[in-house]
N, C-alpha and C positions, 0 to 999 in steps of 0.2 A: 607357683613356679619360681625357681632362683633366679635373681638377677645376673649375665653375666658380667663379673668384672672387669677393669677396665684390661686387664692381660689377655684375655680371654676377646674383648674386642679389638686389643691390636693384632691376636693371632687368624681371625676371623677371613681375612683378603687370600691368604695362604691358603684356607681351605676352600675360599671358590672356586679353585680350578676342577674341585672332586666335585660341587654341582654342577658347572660348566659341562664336566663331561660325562656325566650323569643323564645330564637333559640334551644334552651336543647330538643333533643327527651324523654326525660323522661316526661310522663304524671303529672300534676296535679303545675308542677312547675313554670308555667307561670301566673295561678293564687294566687300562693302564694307570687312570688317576683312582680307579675304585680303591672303597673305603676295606679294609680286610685283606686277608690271602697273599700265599707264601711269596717271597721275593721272586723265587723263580718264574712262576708264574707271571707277575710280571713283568719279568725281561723278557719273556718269549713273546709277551701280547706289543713290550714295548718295539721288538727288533720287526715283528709281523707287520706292526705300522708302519714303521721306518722305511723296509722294502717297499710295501705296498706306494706309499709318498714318493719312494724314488723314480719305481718302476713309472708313477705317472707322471712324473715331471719327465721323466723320458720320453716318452710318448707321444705325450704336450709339446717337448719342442720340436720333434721329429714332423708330428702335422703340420707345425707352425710355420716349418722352417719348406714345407714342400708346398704352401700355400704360396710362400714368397719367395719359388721360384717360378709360378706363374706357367704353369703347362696348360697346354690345350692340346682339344682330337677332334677330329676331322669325321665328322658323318657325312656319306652319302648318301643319300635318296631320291627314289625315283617317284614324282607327283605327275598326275593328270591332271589336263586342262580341255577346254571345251572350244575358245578361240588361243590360237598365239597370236604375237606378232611379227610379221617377216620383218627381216634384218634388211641390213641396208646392202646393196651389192654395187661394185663398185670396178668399173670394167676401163681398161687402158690398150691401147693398141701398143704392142712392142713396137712399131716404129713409132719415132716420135714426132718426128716432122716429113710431112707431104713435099714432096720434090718440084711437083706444079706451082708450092708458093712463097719457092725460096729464092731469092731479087739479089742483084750483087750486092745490093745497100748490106741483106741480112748476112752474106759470105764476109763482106766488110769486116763487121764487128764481131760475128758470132763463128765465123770460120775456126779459128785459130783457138777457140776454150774448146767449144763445143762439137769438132767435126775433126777438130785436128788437122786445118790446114793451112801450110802455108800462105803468104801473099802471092808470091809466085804461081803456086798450084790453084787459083780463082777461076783462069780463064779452062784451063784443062777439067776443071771439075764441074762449072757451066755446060762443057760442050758433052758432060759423062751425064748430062743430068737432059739433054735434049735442049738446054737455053742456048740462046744467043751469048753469046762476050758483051761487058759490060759496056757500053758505050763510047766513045772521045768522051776524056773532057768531063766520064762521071765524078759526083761530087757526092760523097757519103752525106749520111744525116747527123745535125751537131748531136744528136741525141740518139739513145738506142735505151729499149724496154725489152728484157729476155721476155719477161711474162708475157707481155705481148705477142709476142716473137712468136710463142708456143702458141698464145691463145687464136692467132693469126693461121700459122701455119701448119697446127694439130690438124690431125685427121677428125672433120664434121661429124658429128652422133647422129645426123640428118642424111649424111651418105653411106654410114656404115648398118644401119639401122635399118633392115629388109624388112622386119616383120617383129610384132611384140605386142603378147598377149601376159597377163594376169587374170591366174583364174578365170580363161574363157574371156574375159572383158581386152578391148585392143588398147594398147595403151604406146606411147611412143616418143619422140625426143622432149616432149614438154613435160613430160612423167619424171626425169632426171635432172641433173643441177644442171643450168646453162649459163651462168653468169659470172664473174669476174667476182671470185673470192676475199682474196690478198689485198686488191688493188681497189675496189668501189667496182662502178658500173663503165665498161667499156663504150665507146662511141658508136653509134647505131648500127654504121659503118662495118663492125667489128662482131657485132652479136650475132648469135649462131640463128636462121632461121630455124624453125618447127615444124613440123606436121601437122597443122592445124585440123587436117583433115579425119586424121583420128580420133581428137577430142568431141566435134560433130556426130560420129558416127551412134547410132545405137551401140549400148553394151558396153561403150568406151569406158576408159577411168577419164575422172576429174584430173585438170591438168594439175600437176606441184607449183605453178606457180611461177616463177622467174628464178630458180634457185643459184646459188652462183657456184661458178668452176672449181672443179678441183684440181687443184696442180700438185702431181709428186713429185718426185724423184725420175719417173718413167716420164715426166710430159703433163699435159692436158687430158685428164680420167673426166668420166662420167660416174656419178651414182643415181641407180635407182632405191627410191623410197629410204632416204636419206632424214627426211624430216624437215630439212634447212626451214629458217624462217618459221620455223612454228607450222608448219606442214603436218596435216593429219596423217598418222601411219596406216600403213597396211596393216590386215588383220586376213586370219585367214582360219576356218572353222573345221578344215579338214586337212589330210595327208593322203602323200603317194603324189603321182602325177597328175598333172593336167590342175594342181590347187595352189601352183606357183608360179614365177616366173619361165616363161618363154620366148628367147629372143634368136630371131636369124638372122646374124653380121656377116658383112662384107669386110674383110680386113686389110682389101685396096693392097693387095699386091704391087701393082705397075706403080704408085706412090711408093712406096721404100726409097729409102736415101741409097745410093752407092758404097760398098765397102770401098773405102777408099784406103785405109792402112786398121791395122791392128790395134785397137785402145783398149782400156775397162769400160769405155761409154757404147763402144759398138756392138749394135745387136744382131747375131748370125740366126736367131730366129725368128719365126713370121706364126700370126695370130693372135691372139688377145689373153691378158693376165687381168684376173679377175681375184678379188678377196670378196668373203661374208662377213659384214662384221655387225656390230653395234652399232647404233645411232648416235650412242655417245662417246663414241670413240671416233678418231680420223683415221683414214686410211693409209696402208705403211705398205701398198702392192706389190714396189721393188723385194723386199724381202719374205711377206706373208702370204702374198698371190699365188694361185695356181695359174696352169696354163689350160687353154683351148686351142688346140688345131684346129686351121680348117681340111672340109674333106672328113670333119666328123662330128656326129653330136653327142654332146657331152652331160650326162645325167648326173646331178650332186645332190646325194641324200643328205640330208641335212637334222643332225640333231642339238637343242638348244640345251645347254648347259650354265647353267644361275650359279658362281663362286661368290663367298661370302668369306670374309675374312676379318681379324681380329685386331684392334689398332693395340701400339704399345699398351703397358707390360707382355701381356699373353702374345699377340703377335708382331707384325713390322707393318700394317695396310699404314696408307694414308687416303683420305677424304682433301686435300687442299691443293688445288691446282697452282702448280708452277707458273708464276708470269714469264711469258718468253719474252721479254720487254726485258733488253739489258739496261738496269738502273745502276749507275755508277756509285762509287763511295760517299755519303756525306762528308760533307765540307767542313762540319763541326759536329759534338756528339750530342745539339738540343736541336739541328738540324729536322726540319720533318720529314719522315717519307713522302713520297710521291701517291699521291690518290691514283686508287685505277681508275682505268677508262670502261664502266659500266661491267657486268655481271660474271663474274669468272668461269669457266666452261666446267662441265663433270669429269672429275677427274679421271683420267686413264692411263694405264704405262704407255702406251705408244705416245699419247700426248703430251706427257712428262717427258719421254725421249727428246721428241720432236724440240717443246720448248725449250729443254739443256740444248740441245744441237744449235737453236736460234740463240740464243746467249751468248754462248763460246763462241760461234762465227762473227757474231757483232759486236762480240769486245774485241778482237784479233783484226777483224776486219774493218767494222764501222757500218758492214751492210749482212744482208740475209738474204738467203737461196729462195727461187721465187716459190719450195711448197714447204717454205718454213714459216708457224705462225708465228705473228709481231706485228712492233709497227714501226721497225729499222728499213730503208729504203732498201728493193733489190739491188743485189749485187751487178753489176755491169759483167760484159764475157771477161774483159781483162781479170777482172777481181774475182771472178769464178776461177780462172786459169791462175792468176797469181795467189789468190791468197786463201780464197773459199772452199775452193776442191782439198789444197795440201791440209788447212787447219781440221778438217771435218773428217780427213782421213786419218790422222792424226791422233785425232781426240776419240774415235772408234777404236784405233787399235792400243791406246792407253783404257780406253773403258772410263770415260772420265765422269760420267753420269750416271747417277745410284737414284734409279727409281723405284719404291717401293711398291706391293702389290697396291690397289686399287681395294677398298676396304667391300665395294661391289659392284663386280662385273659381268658382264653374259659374252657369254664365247659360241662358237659354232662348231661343232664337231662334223666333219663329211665324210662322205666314201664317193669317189668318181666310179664310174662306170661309161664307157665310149661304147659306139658304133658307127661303122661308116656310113657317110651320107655325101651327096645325094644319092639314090639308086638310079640307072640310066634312064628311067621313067618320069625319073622326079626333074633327074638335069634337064629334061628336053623342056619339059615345063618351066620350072627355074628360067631357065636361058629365053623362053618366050615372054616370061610376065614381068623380067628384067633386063628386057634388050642385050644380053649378053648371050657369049658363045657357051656352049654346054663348059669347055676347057678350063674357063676362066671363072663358069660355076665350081667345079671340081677343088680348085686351086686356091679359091678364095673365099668361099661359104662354110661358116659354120652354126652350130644351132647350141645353145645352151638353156639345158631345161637344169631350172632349180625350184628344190620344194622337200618340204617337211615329212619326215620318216616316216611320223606318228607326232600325236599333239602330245605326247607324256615327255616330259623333260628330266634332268638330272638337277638335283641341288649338292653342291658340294659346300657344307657349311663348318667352318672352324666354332667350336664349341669352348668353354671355358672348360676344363679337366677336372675343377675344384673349386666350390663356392664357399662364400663367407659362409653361407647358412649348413656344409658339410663340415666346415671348419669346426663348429661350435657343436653341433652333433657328435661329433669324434670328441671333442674333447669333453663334453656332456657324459658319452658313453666311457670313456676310459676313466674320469670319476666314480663312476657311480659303480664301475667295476671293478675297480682296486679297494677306493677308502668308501664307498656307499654315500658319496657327497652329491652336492646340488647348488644351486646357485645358492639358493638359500643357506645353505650350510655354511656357504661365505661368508653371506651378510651374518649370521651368528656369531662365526670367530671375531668381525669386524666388529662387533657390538658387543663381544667380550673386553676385547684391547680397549675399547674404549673407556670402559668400566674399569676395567683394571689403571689404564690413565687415570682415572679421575681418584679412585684410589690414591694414585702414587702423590698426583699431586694435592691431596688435603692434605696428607701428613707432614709435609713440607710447608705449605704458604699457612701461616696462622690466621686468623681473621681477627680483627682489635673488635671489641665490645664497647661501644661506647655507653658508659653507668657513673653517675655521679656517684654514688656508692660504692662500698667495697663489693667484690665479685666472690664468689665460692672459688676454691683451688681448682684447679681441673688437674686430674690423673694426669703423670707423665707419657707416659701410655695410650691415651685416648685419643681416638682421631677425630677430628673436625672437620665436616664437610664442606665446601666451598664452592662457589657458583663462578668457576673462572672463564675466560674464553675455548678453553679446551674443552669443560664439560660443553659448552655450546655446541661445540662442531662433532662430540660427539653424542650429543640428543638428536643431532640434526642424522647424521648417519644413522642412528638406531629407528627413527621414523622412518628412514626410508627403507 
């Protein structure tokens, strides 16, 4: 066989590209670099790649570029379950304060934010209320506690509380929060008594414990089956009636405060505002509550619905509870933050509401509304009336709090359904087994039964639209269907160039011979191969 010359092996690198694409799995390359045949031909195989290369470079960035807008879809579905768990329910008498336990001391201070009255109008709205006029020579108290105030002079869950059953078992005010939230533990003095006698009976539920008060916006609320304290939840393994809550309240009529003038605090209606909510969420009754009349019982079908949602890119959830604890600016920028005070609650929008509302009013203010969570001192009535009411009104109707959804939350879907009650059979009974007149049964009795439709729930879950591993499939598939390529096919062009580098650079760097002797000529021509850092990095890519 001839040896080839050395012209012959510098023209040698030029014709790799015709092996290259000879043996190259990429389609359409063996007739462009092929050895033979007309020009025309060709350009037509060379122009057929070209499209074909553009068309999927197109493509390529089109998927790319919709991956990294980040879309998601919403599936709903509906799943069975064998038990759920009841929600928490959470009941508030629209009046707020009992008329029997309001003392000139409380018209003193709390007159003027809270009632809208006068100093003047004290003794005229004493005598509207059945009291006596304040004494000679009264002498207010240096100190006043709204929450108190309410917790004091709220309508008792022990006197409005006739009757109440779960699922058949009796259960009764020690079943609900009783305790001082906001504030620590109330003075003995001040704690609401129980019905102890419930919890004794056969059938009964296990009491909750000592849970503590809830104060909204509407007052001093009760929740049943709340959790507080690490309270074991309700469960309940059927639906329809009779597998939920059942309570008959008295909503104390002859207590109602007096309309004394026209405010946005005063309430022209009578009966109880009730919300369903989570466990892990606080109650928001003034806006999210329904109502019950009395003079009717009120049936609330109840359906549990699980949302799921997507935190940034794809969605807006957040998972991290807002401190309602206004922390001021540091003083410096190596300043540390403030440590919290022990375990942050689960996140919810109402609770994120809540805490922005406690912020804004205790930077403006210096204090907090007593059903706002923190740990900023209650506001006094002045500072309710001077500064608490206007800043919170204020800051609702600028919309100054952006809270995001809740990345998971359970909600409660209802349908009310009413009917009158008591029937004249039932009043005369009623009015014997609670010393009352049948009238004042009529007037002031109502019954609210709640419970669960059916145990199948809704899941409403945000989905990602587009995954990485869809990404790379598309772009997988539009290779392989334009130019007939593959990953592999990459690594090949990549482990060409390399080769072709290493080429480029022998011809260039010469290598010295170290020979005590004279050496042979070497052809001008000839290339000499060389072991530099580049062939390195490209042996290392061709292995892999």
């Amino acid at each position: 066989m001839k040896r080839p010359s050395g012209l012959e092996e510098a023209q040698s690198p030029a014709s790799d590209i015709r092996v290259f694409a000879s043996s190259c799995s990429m389609h359409g390359l063996g007739h462009v670099f092929g050895p033979g045949g007309p020009m025309v031909r060709r350009g037509l195989w060379t122009t057929a790649v070209l499209l074909a290369l553009a068309t999927l470079l197109y493509q390529v960035a089109g998927r790319v570029r919709y991956y990294g807008e980040f879309h998601h879809e919403t599936a709903l579905e509906e799943r069975e379950s064998r038990r759920l768990t009841f929600p928490a329910v959470t009941l508030c008498n629209i009046n707020p304060l009992r008329r029997s336990r309001l003392t000139p001391n409380d018209l003193h201070w709390a007159g003027p934010a809270l009632l809208g009255l006068e100093p003047t109008e004290h003794a005229a709205y004493l005598r509207a209320l059945g009291r006596p006029p304040a004494p000679p020579g009264f002498m207010p108290s240096p100190t006043f506690d709204v929450a108190r105030l309410y917790a004091r002079a709220g309508h008792a869950l022990e006197d409005m509380l006739l009757a109440c059953r779960y699922r058949g078992w009796l259960c009764g005010p020690e079943n609900f929060t009783t305790e001082a939230v906001l504030l620590g533990p109330l003075p003995a003095a001040q704690l609401d008594c129980s019905m102890q006698g419930h919890a004794s009976q056969p059938g009964a539920l296990t009491p909750a414990g000592s849970g503590p008060k809830v104060f909204t916006r509407m007052g001093q609320c009760y929740s049943f089956n709340s959790g507080a304290e690490g309270a074991e939840l309700l469960t309940t393994p059927k639906g329809g009636m009779g597998n939920g809550l059942e309570v008959l309240l008295d909503v104390q009529q002859d207590e109602y405060l007096p309309v004394w003038r026209d405010t946005e605090e005063t309430p022209f209606e009578v009966g109880i505002r009730v919300q369903i909510h989570s466990q892990e969420e606080p109650p928001l009754v003034d806006q999210l509550g329904f109502g019950a009349a009395p003079g009717y019982q009120t049936f609330v079908s109840c359906q549990k619905q699980q949302l799921s949602f997507l935190p940034p890119p794809w969605g807006d959830c957040s998972s991290v509870s807002l401190d309602p604890d206004f922390e001021p600016e540091p003083s410096g920028p190596l300043d540390p933050p403030r440590p919290s005070l022990g375990p942050s609650p689960p996140y919810s929008l109402i609770g994120c509401r809540l805490a922005c509302e406690s912020r804004y009013v205790a930077r403006k203010c210096g204090c907090r509304m007593m059903h706002m969570p923190g740990g900023a001192p209650v506001c006094s009535p002045q500072q309710y009336k001077d500064c608490a009411h206007p800043a919170l009104d204020a800051m609702l109707q600028k919309d100054a709090c952006t809270c995001p959804n809740p990345c998971a939350s359970t909600r409660y879907a209802k349908e009310l359904s009413m009917v009158r009650m008591p029937s004249r059979a039932a009043a005369r009974y009623l009015a014997r087994k609670h010393n009352r007149s049948e009238a004042y049964i009529a007037e002031n009795v109502l019954m609210l039964d709640i419970f669960f439709e059916a145990l199948n729930y809704e899941t409403v879950e945000q989905k990602k639209a587009y995954e990485m591993s869809e990404l790379l499939g598309d772009i997988g598939g539009q290779m392989g269907l334009f130019i007939g390529a593959s990953l592999l096919t990459v690594l090949e062009i990549l482990d060409y160039l390399c080769e072709l580098q290493e080429g480029l650079g022998s011809q260039r760097t010469p290598v010295p011979h170290l020979s005590l002797g004279s050496r042979p000529p070497t052809p001008p021509c000839a290339v000499t191969k060389t072991l530099s850092s580049s062939q390195r990095t490209c042996y290392l890519v061709t292995q892999l």
